[in-house]
C-alpha positions in Angstrom: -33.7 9.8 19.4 -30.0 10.3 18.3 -29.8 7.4 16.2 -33.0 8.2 14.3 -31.9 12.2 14.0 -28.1 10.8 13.1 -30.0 8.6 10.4 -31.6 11.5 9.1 -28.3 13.7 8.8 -27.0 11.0 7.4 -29.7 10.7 4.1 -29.9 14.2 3.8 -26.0 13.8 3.2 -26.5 11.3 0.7 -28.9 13.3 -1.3 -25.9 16.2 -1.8 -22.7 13.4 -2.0 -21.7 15.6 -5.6 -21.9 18.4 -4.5 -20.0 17.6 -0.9 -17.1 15.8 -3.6 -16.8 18.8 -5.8 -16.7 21.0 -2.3 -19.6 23.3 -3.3 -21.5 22.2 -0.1 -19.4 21.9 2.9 -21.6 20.3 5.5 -20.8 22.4 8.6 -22.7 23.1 12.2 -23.3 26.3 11.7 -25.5 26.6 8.6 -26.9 23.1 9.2 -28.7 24.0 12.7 -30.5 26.9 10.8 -32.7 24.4 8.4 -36.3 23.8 9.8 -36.2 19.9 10.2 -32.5 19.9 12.0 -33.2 22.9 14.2 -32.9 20.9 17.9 -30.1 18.9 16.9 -27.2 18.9 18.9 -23.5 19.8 17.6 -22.1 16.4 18.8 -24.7 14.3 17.1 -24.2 16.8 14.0 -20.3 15.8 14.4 -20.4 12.5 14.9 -23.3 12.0 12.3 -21.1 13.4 9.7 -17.9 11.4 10.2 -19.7 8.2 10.2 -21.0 9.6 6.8 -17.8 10.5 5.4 -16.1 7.2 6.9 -18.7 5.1 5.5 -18.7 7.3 1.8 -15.0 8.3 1.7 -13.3 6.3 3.8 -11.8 9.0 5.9 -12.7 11.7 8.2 -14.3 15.2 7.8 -11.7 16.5 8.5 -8.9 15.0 6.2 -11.0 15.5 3.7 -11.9 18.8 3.7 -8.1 19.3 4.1 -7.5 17.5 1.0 -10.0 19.5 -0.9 -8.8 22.7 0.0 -5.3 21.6 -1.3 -6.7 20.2 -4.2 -8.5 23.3 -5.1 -5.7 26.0 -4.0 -3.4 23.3 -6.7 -0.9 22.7 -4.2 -1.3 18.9 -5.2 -2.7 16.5 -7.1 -5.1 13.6 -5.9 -2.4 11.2 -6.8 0.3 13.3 -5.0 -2.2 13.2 -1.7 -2.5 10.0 -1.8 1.3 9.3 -1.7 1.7 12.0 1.2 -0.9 9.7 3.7 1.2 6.6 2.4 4.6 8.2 3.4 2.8 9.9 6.6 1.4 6.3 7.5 4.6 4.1 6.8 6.7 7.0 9.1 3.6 6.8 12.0 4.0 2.8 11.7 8.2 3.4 11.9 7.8 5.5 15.1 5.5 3.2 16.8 8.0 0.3 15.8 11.0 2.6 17.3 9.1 3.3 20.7 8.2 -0.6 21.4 12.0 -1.6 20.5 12.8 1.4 22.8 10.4 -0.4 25.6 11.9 -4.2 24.7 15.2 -2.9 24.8 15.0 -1.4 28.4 13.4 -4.3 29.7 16.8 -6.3 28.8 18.4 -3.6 30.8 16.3 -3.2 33.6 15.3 -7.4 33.6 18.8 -8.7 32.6 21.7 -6.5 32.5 21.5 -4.5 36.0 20.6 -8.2 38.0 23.3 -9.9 35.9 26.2 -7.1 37.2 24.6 -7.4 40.6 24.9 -10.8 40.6 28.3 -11.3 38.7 30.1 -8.4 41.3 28.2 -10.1 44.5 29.9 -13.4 43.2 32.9 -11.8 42.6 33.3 -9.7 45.8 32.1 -13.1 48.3 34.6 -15.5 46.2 37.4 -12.8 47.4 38.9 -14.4 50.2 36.3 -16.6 51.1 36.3 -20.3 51.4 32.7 -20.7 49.9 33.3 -21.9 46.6 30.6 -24.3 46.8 28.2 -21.2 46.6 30.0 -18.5 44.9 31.0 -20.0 41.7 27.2 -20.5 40.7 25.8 -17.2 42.1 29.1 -16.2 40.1 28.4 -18.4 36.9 24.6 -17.8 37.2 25.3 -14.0 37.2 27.8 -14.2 34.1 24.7 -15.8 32.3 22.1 -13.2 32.9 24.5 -10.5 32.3 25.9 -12.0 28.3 22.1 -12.6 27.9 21.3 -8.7 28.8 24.1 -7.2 27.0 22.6 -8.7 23.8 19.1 -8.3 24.1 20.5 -4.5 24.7 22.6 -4.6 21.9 20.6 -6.4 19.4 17.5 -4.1 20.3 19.7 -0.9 20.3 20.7 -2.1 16.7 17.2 -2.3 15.5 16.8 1.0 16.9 19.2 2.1 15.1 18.5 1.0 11.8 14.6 1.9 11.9 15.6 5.4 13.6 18.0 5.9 10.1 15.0 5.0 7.8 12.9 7.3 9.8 15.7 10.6 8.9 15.8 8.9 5.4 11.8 9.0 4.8 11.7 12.2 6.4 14.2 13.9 3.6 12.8 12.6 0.4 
């Protein structure tokens, strides 16, 4: 019975798209459990009735669009200046994701190569110190030296990327 009463919402939304794009009807809850044919309707199939119809008609949600009409109409910004606000919003969302999985890669070449490589490197180092083991300390030694160089540049080539997306971040940010 949602899906037929979601339908439903959905047409009567269709028969009032100009007036919902000029923002003289506003499709909310309140007023719309109060007409005669929606009057059992729930306000979660209302809610989720009315995204689907604004994804489907405006390609966003209720919400962000009600938001951009209210600026639109108070003239705080134009269509075309919205527009480029979600495309910088976006582009600095996408940058932050980017900077927490190079945050994630980089610790793994800490925790995964770095610590084990000093662990093995100083184990190889302390057991070769006056010890006549050579046979098995130079390659616990050698193999250690090896994971450490290849931890300390996974760190440092990761912390550099950090670096350089965290300063377009600040620079997106200001303009």
């Amino acid at each position: 019975m949602d899906e037929v009463l979601s339908e439903k919402i959905r047409t009567y939304f269709t028969d009032r798209i100009e007036e919902i794009k000029e923002g003289t009807y506003i499709p909310q809850y309140e007023r719309f459990v109060n007409l005669p044919e929606f009057s059992g309707i729930n306000r979660r199939t209302f809610k989720i009735a009315r995204n689907k119809w604004y994804l489907q008609h405006f390609h966003i949600t209720f919400d962000t669009f009600t938001t951009r009409l209210e600026k639109n109409k108070g003239g705080y910004i134009s269509e075309k200046e919205y527009i480029l606000n979600l495309k910088r919003e976006r582009k600095l969302m996408d940058r932050e994701i980017d900077i927490k999985r190079i945050k994630g890669k980089r610790n793994k070449g800490l925790g995964c190569c770095l610590i084990p490589g000093v662990l093995l490197t100083v184990i190889g180092f302390f057991a070769g110190v006056g010890s006549h083991w050579y046979g098995t300390v130079w390659p616990v030694l050698g193999f250690g030296i090896v994971v450490l160089v290849i931890g300390l540049a996974l760190v440092l080539y990761h912390s550099k990327k950090l670096r350089l997306n965290t300063k377009k971040t600040n620079k997106g940010e200001t303009q």
